[in-house]
N, CA and C atoms of all chains as a GROMACS GRO file, in nm:
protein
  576
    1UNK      N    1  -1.012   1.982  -0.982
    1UNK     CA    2  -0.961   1.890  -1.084
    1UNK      C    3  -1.075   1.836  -1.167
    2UNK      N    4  -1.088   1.858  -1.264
    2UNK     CA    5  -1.145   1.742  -1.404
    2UNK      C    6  -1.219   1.614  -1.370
    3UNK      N    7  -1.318   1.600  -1.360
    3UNK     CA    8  -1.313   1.466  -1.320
    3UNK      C    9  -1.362   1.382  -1.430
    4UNK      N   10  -1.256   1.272  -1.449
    4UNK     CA   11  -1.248   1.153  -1.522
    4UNK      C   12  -1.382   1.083  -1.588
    5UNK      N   13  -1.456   1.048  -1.485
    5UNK     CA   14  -1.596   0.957  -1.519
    5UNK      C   15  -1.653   1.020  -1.483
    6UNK      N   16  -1.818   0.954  -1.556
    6UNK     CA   17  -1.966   1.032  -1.514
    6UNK      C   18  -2.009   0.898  -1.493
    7UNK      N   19  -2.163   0.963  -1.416
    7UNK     CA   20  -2.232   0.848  -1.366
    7UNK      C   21  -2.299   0.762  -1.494
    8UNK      N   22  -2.294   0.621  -1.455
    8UNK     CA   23  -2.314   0.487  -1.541
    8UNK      C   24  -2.170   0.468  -1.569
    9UNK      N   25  -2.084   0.564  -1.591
    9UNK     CA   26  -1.956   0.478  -1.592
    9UNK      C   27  -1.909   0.338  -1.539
   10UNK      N   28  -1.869   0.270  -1.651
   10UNK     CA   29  -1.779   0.092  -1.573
   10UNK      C   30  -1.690   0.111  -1.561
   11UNK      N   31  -1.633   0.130  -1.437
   11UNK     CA   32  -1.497   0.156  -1.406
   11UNK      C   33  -1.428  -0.015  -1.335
   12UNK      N   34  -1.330   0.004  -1.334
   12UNK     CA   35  -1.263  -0.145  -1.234
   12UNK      C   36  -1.166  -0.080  -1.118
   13UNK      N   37  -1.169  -0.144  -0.968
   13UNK     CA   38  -1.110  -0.084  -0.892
   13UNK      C   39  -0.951  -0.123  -0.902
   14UNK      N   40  -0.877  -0.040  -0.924
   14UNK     CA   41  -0.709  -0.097  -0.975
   14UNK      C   42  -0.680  -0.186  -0.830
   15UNK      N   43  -0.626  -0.314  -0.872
   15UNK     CA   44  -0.597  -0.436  -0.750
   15UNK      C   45  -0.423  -0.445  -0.711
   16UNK      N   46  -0.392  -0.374  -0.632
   16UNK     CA   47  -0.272  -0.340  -0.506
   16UNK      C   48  -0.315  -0.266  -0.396
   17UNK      N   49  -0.146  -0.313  -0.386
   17UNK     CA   50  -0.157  -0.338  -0.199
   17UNK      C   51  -0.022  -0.249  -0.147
   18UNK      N   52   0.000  -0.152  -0.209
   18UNK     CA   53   0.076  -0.044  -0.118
   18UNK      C   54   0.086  -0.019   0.037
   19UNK      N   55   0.201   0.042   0.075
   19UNK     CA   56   0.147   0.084   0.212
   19UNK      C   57   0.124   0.190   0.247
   20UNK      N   58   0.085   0.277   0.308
   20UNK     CA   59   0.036   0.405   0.340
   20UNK      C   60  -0.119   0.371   0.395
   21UNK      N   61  -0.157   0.454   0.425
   21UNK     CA   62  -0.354   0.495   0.452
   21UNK      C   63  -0.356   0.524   0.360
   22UNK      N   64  -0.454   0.408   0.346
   22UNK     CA   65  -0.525   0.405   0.180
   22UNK      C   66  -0.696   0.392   0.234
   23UNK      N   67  -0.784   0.484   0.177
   23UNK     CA   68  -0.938   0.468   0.211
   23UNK      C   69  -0.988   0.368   0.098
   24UNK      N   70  -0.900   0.295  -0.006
   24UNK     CA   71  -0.998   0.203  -0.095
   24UNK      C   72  -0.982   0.092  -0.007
   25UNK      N   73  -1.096   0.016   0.003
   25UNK     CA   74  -1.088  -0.110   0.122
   25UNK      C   75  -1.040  -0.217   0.043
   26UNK      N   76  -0.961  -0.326   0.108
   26UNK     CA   77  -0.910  -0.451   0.056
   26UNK      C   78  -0.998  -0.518  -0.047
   27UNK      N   79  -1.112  -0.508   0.022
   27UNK     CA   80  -1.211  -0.609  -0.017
   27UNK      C   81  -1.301  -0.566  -0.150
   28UNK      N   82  -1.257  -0.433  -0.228
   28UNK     CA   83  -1.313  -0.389  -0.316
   28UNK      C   84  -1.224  -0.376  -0.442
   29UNK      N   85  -1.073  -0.384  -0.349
   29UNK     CA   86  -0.976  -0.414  -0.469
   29UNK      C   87  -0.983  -0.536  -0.575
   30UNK      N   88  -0.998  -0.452  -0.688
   30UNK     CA   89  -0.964  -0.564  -0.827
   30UNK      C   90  -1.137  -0.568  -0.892
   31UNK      N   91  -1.247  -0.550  -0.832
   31UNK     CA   92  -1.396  -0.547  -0.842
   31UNK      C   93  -1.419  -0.497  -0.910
   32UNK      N   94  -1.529  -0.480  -1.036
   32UNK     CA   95  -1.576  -0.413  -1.100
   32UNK      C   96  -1.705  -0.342  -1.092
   33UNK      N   97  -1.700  -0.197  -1.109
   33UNK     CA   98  -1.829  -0.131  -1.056
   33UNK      C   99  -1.910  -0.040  -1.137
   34UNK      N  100  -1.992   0.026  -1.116
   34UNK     CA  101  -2.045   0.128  -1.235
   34UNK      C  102  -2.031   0.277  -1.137
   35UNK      N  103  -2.013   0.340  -1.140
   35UNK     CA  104  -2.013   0.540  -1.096
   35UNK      C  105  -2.204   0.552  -1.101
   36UNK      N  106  -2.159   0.562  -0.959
   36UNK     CA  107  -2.301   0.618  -0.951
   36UNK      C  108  -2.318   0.776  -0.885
   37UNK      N  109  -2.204   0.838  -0.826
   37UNK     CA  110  -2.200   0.976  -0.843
   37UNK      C  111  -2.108   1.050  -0.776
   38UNK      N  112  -2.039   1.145  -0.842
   38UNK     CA  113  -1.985   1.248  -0.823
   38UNK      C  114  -1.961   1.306  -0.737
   39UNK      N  115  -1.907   1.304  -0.582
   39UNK     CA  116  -1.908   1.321  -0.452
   39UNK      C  117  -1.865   1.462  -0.457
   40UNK      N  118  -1.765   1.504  -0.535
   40UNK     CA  119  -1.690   1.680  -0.521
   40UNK      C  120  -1.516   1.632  -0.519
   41UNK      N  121  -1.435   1.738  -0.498
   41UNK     CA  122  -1.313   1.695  -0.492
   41UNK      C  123  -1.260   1.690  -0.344
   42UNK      N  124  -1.160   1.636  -0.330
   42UNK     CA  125  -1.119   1.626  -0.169
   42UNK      C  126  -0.953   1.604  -0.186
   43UNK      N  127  -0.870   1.677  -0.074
   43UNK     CA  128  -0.728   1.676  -0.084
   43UNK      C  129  -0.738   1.505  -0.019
   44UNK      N  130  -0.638   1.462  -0.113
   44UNK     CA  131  -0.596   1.307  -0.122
   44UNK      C  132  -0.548   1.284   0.046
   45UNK      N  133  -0.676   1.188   0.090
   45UNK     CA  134  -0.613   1.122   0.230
   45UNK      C  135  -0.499   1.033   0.239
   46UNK      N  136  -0.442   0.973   0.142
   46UNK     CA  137  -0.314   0.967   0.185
   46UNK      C  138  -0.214   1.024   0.177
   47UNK      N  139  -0.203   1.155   0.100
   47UNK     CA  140  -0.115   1.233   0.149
   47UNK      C  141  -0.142   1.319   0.286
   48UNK      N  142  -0.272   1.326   0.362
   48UNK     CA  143  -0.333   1.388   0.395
   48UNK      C  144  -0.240   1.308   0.542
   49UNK      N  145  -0.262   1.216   0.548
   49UNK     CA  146  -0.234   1.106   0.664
   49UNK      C  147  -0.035   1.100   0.702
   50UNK      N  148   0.051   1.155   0.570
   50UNK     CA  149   0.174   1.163   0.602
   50UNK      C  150   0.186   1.316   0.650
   51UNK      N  151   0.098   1.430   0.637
   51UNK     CA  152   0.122   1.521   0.723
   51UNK      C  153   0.176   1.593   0.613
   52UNK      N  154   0.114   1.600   0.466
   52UNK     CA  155   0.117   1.692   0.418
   52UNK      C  156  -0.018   1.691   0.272
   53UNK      N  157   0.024   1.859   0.220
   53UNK     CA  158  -0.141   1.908   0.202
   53UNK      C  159  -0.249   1.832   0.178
   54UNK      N  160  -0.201   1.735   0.065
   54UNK     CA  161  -0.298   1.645  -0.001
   54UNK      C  162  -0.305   1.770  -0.093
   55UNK      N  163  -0.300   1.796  -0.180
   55UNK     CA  164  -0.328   1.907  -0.298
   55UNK      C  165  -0.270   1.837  -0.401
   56UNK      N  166  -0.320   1.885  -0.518
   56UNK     CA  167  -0.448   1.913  -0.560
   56UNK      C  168  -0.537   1.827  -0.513
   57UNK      N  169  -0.708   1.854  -0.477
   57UNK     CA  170  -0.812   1.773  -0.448
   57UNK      C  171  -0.856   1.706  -0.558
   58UNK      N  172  -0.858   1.597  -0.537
   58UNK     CA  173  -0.892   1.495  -0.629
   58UNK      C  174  -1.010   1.434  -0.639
   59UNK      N  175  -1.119   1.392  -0.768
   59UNK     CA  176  -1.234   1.353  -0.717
   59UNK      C  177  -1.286   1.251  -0.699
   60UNK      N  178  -1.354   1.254  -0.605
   60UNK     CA  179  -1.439   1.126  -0.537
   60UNK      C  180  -1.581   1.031  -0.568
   61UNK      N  181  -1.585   0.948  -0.609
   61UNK     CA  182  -1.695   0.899  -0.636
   61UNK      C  183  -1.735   0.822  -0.552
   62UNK      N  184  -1.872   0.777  -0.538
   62UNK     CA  185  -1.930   0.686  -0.532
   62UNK      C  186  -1.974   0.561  -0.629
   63UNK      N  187  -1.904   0.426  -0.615
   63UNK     CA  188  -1.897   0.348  -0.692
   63UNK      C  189  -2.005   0.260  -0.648
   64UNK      N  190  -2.057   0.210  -0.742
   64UNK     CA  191  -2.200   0.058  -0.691
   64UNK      C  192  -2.156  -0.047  -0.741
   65UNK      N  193  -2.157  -0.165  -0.667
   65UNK     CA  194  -2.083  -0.297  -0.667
   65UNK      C  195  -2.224  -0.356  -0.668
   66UNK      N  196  -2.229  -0.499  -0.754
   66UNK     CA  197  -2.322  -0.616  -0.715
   66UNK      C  198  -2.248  -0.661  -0.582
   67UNK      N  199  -2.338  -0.695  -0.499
   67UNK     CA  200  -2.302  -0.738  -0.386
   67UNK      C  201  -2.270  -0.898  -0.406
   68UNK      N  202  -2.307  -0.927  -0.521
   68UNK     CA  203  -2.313  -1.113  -0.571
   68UNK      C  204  -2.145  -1.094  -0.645
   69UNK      N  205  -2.127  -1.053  -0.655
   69UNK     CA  206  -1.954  -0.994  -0.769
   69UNK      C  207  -1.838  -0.968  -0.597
   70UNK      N  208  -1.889  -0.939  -0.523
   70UNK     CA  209  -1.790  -0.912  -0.450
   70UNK      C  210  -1.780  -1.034  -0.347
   71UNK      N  211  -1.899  -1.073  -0.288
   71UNK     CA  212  -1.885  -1.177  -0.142
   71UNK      C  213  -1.853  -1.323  -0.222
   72UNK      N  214  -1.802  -1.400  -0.242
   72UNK     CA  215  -1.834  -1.556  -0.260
   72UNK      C  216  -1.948  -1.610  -0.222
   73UNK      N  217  -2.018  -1.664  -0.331
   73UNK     CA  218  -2.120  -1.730  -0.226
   73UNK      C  219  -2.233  -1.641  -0.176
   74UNK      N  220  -2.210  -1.520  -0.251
   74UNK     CA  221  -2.368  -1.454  -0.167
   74UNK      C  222  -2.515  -1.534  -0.259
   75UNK      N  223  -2.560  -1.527  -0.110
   75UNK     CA  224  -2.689  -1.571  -0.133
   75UNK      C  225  -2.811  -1.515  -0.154
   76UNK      N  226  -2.791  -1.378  -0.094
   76UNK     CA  227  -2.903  -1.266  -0.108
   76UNK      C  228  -2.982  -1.229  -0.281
   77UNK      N  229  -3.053  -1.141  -0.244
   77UNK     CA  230  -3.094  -1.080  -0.373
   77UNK      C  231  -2.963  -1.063  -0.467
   78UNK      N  232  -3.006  -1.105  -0.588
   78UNK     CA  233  -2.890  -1.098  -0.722
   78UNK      C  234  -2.871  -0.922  -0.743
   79UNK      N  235  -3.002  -0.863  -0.735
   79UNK     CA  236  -2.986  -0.697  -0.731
   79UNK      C  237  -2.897  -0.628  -0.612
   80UNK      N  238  -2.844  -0.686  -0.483
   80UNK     CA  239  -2.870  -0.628  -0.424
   80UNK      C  240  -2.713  -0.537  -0.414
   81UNK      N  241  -2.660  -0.418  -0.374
   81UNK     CA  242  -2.592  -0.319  -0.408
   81UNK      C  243  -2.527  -0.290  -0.308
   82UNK      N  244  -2.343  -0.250  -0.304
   82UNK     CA  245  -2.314  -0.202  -0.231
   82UNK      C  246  -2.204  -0.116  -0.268
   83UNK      N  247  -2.233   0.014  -0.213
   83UNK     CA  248  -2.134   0.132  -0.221
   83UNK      C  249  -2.066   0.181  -0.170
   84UNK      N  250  -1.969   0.237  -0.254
   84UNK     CA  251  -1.821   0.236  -0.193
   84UNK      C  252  -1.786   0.360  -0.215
   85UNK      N  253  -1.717   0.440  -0.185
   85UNK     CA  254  -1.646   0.601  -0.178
   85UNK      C  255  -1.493   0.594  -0.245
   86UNK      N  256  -1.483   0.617  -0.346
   86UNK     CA  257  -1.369   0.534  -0.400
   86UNK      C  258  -1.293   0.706  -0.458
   87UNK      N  259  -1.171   0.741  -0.416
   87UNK     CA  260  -1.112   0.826  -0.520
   87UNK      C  261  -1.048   0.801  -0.635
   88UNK      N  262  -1.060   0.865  -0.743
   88UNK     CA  263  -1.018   0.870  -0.869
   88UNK      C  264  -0.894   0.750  -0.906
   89UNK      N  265  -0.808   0.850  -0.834
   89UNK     CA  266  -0.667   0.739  -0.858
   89UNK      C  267  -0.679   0.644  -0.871
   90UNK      N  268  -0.761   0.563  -0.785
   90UNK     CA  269  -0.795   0.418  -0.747
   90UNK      C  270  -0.892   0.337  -0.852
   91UNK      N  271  -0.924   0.388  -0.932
   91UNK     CA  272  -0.998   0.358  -1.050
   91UNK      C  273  -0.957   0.388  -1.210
   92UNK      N  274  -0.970   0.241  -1.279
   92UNK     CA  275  -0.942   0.246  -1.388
   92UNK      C  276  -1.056   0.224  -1.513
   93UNK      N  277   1.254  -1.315   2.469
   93UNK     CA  278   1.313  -1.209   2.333
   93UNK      C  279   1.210  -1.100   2.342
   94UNK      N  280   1.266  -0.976   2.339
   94UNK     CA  281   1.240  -0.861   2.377
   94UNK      C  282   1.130  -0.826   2.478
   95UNK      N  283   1.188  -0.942   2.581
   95UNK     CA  284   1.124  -0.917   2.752
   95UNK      C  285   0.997  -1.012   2.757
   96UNK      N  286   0.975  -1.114   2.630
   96UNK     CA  287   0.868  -1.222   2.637
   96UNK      C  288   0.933  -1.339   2.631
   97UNK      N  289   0.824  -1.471   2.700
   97UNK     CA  290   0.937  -1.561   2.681
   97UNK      C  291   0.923  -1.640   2.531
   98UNK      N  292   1.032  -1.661   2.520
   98UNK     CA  293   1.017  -1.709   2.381
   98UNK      C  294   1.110  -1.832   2.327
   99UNK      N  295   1.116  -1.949   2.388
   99UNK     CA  296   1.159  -2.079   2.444
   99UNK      C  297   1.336  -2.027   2.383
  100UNK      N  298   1.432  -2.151   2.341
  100UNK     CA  299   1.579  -2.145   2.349
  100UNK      C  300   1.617  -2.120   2.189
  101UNK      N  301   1.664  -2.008   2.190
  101UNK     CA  302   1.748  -1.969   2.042
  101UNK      C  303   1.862  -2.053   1.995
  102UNK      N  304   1.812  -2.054   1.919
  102UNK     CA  305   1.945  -2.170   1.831
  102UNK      C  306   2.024  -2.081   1.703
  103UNK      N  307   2.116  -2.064   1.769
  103UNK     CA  308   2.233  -1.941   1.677
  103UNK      C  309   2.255  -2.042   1.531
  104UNK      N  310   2.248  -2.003   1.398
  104UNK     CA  311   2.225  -2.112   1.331
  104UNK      C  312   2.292  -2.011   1.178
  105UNK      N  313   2.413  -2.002   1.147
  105UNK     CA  314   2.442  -1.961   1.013
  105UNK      C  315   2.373  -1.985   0.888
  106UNK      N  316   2.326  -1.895   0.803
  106UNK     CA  317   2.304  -1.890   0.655
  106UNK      C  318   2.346  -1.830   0.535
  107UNK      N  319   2.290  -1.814   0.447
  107UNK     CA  320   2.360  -1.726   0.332
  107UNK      C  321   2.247  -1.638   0.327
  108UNK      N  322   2.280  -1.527   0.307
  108UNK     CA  323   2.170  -1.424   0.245
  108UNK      C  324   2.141  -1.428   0.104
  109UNK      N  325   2.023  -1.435   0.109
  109UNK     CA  326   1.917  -1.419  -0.044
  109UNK      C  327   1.976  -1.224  -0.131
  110UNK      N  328   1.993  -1.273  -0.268
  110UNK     CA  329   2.032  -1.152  -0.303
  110UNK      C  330   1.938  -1.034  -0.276
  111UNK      N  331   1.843  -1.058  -0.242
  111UNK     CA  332   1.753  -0.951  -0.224
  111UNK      C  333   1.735  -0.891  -0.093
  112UNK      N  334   1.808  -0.963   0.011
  112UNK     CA  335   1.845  -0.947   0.153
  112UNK      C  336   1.947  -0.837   0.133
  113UNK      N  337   2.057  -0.866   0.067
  113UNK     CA  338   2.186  -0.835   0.061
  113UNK      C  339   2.155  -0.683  -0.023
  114UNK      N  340   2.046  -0.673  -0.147
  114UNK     CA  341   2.024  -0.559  -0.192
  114UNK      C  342   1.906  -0.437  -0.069
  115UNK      N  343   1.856  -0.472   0.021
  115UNK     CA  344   1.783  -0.453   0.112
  115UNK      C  345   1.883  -0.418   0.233
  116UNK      N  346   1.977  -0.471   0.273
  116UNK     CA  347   2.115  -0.375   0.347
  116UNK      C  348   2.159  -0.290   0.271
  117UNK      N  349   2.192  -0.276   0.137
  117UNK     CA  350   2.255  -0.194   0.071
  117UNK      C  351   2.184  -0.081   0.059
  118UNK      N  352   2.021  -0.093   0.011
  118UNK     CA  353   1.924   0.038   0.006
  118UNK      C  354   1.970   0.123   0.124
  119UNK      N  355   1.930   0.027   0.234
  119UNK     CA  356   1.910   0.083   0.384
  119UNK      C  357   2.075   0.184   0.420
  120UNK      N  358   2.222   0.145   0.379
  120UNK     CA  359   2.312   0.196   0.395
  120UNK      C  360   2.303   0.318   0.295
  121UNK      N  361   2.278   0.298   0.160
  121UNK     CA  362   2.247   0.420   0.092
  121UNK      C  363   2.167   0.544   0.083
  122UNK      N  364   2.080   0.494   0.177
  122UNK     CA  365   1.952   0.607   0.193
  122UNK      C  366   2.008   0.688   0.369
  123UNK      N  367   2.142   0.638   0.425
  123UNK     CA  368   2.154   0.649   0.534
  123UNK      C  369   2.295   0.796   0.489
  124UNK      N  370   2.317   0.736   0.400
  124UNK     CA  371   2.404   0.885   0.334
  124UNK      C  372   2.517   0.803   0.301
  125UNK      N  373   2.598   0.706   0.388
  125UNK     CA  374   2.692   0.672   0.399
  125UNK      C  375   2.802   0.668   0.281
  126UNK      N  376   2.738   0.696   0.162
  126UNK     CA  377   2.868   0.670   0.075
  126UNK      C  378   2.856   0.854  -0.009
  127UNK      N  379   2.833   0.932   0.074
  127UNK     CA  380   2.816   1.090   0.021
  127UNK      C  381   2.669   1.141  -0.057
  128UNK      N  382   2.592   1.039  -0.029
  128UNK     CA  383   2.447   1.082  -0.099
  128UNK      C  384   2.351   1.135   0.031
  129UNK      N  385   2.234   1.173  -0.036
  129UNK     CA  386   2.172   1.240   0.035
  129UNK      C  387   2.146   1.162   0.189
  130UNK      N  388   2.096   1.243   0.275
  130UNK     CA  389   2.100   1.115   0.436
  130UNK      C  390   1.956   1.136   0.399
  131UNK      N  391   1.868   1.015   0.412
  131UNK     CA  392   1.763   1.035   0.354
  131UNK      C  393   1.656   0.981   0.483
  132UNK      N  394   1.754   0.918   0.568
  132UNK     CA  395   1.659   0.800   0.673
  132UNK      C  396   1.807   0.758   0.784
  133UNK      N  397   1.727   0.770   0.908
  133UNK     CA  398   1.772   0.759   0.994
  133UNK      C  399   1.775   0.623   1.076
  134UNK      N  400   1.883   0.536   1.183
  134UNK     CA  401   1.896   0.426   1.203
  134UNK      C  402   1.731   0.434   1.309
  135UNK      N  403   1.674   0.550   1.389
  135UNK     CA  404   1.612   0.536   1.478
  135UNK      C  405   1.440   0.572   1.408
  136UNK      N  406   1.457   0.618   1.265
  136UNK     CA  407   1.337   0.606   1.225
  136UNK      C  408   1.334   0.468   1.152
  137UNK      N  409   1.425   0.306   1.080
  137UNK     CA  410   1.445   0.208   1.071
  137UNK      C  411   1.380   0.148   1.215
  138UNK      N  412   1.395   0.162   1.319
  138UNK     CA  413   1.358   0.073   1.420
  138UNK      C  414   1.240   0.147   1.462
  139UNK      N  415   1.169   0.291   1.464
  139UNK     CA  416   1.038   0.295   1.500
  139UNK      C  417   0.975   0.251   1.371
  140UNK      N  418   0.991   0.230   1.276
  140UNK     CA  419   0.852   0.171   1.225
  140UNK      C  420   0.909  -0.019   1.185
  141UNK      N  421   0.954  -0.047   1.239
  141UNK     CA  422   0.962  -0.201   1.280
  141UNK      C  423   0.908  -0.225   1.368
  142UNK      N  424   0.902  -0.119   1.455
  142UNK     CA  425   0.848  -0.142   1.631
  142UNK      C  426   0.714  -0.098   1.597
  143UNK      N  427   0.677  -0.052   1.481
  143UNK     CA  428   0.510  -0.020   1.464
  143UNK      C  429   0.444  -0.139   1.417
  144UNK      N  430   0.490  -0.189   1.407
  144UNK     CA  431   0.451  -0.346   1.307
  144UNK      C  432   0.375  -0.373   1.397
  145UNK      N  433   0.228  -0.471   1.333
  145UNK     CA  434   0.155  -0.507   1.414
  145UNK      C  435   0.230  -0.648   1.488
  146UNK      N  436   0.177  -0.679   1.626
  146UNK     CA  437   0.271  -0.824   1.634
  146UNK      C  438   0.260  -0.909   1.579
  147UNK      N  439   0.135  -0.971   1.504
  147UNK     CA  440   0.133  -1.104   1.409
  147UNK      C  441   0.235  -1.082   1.286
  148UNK      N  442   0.212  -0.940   1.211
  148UNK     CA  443   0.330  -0.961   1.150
  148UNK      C  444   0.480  -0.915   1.180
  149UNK      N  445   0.506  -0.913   1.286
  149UNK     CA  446   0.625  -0.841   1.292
  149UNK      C  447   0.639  -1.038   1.327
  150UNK      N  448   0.552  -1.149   1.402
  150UNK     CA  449   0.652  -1.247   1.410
  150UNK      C  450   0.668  -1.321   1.305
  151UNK      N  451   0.527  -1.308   1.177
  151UNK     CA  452   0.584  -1.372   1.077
  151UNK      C  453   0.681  -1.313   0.996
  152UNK      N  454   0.744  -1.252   0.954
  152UNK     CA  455   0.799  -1.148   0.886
  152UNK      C  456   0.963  -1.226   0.920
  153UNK      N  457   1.016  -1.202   0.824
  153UNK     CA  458   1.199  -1.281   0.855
  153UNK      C  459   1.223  -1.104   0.846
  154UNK      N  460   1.395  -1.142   0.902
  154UNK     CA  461   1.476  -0.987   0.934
  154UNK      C  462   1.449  -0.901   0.834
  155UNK      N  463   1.472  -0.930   0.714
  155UNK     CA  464   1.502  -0.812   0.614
  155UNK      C  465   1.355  -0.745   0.562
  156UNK      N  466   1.259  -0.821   0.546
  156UNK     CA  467   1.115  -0.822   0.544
  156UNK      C  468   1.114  -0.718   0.629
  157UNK      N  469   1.119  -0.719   0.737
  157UNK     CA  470   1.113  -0.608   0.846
  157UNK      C  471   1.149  -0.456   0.793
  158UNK      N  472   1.273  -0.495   0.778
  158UNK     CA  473   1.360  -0.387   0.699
  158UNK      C  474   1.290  -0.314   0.601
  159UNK      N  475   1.240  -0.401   0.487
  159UNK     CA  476   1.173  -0.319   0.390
  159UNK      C  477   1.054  -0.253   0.402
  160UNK      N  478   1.015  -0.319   0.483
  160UNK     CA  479   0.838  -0.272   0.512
  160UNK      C  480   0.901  -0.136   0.562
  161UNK      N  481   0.994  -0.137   0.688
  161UNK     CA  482   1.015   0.026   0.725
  161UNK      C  483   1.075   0.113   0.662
  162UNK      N  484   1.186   0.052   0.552
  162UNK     CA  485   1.240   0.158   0.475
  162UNK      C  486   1.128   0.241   0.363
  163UNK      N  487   1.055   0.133   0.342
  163UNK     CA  488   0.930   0.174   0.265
  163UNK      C  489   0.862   0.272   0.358
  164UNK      N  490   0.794   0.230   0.457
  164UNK     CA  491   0.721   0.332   0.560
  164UNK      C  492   0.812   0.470   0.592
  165UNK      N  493   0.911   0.442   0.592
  165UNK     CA  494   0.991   0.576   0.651
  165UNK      C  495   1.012   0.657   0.463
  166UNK      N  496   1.010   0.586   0.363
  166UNK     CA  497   0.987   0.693   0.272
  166UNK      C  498   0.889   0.744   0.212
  167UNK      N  499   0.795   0.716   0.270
  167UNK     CA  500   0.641   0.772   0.248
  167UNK      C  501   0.623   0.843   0.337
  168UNK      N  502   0.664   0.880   0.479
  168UNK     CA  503   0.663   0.958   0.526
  168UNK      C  504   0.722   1.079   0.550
  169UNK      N  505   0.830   1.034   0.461
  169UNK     CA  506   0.931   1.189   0.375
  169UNK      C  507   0.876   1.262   0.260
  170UNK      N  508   0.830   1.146   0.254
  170UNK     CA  509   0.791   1.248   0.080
  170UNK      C  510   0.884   1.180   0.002
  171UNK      N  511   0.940   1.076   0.012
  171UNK     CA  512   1.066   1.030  -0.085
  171UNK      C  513   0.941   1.002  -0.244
  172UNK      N  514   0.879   0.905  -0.120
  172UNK     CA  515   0.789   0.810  -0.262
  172UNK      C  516   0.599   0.862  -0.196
  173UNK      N  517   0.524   0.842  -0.313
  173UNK     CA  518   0.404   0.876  -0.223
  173UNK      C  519   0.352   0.713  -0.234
  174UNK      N  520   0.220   0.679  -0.202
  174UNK     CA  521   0.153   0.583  -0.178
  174UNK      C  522   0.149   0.550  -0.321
  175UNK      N  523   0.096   0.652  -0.389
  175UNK     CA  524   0.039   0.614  -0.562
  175UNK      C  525   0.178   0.527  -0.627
  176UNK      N  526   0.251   0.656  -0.642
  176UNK     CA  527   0.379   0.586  -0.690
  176UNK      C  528   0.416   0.440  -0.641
  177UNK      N  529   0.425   0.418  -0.509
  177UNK     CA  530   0.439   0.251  -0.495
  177UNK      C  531   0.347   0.220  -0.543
  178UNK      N  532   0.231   0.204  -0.524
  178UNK     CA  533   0.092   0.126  -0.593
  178UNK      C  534   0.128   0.099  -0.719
  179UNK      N  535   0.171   0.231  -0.810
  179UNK     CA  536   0.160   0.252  -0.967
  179UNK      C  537   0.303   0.156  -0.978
  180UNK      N  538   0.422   0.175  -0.929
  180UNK     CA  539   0.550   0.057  -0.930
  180UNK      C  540   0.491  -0.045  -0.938
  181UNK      N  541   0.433  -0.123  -0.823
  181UNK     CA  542   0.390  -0.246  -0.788
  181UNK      C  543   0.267  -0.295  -0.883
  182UNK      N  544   0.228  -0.285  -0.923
  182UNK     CA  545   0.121  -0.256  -1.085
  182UNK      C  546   0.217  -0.316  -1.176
  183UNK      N  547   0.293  -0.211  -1.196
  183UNK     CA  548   0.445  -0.227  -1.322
  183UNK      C  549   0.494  -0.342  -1.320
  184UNK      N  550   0.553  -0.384  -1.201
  184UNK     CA  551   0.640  -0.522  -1.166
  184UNK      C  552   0.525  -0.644  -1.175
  185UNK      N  553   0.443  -0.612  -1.103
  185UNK     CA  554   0.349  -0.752  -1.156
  185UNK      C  555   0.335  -0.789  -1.310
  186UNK      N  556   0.314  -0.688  -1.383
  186UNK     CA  557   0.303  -0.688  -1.546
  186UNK      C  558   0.415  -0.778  -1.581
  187UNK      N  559   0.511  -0.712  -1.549
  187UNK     CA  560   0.621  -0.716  -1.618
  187UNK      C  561   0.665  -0.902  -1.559
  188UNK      N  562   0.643  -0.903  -1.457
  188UNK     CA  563   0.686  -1.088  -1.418
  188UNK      C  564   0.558  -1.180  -1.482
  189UNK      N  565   0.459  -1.088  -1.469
  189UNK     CA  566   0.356  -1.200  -1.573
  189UNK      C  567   0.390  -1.216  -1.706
  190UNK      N  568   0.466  -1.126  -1.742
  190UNK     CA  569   0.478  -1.161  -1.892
  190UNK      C  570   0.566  -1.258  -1.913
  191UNK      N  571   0.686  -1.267  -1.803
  191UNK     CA  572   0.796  -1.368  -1.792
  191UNK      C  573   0.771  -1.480  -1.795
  192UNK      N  574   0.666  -1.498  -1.750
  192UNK     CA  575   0.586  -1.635  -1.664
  192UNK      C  576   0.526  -1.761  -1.816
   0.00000   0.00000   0.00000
């Protein structure tokens, strides 16, 4: 599949709460991040998790979060970074 | 209640919320009952109620229950996928914020 963004991309992580196995974590929903790279494509784990193909593979990025944008209250380095494995869908 | 103790039940009449009342109706319709497809079964309704974690299966009122599994049991058909609810639930928020 095509993939959507390149790296430096600003993407935002789309904020819901479906049910199924979902690999975007709670805590990254609604966050805004930049694409920092291109992982390959992968059959979609939540179709993957109801016990069927996951097809077409869809692609995966790696997204970089300020770590000061996501925790409340962080106190650490203002640089400091954390990354997330985010598929396509899940990003707008 | 269901083999824990769980102090004295007080049998206590109400009215159902229309959305209770539309939440029996899904659940009878997806069951075939009025000539449509049988889409969901009474014993896949009670295994994924019985999957509920326990904190929420005790906060959760009856029909709550209900939906969470009719939902779970159609993602596991293939009725609806994950996206599609996500991408619904997206929709409906829009759409009540604008009401607001």
């Amino acid at each position: 599949m095509h993939a959507r963004f390149k790296p430096g991309d600003a993407v935002r992580v789309r904020k819901v709460y479906p049910l199924g196995h979902i690999r975007t974590p709670f805590y990254i929903r609604g966050h805004s991040g930049v694409i920092e790279r291109l992982c390959g494509n992968f059959c979609n784990p939540e179709e993957l998790a109801q016990m069927r193909s996951g097809e077409p593979e869809q692609p995966l990025y790696r997204v970089r979060f300020l770590q000061k944008d996501v925790w409340p209250g962080y106190r650490g380095n203002a640089q400091d970074v954390l990354e997330v494995e985010i598929f396509e869908h899940w990003l707008e | 209640m269901g083999g824990l103790p769980a102090g004295k039940v007080e049998p206590t009449e109400h009215d159902y919320a229309e959305w209770e009342r539309r939440v029996d109706a899904l659940r009878l319709l997806l069951s075939g009952i009025r000539g449509g497809k049988k889409l969901m079964t009474v014993d896949e309704l009670r295994k994924n109620i019985e999957a509920l974690p326990p904190d929420a299966y005790e906060r959760m009122g009856y029909y709550e229950r209900w939906v969470i599994s009719i939902t779970q049991t159609m993602i596991q058909r293939g009725v609806i996928t994950t996206d599609e609810l996500g991408r619904k639930m997206e929709q409906i928020e829009k759409r009540d914020a604008r009401k607001v």
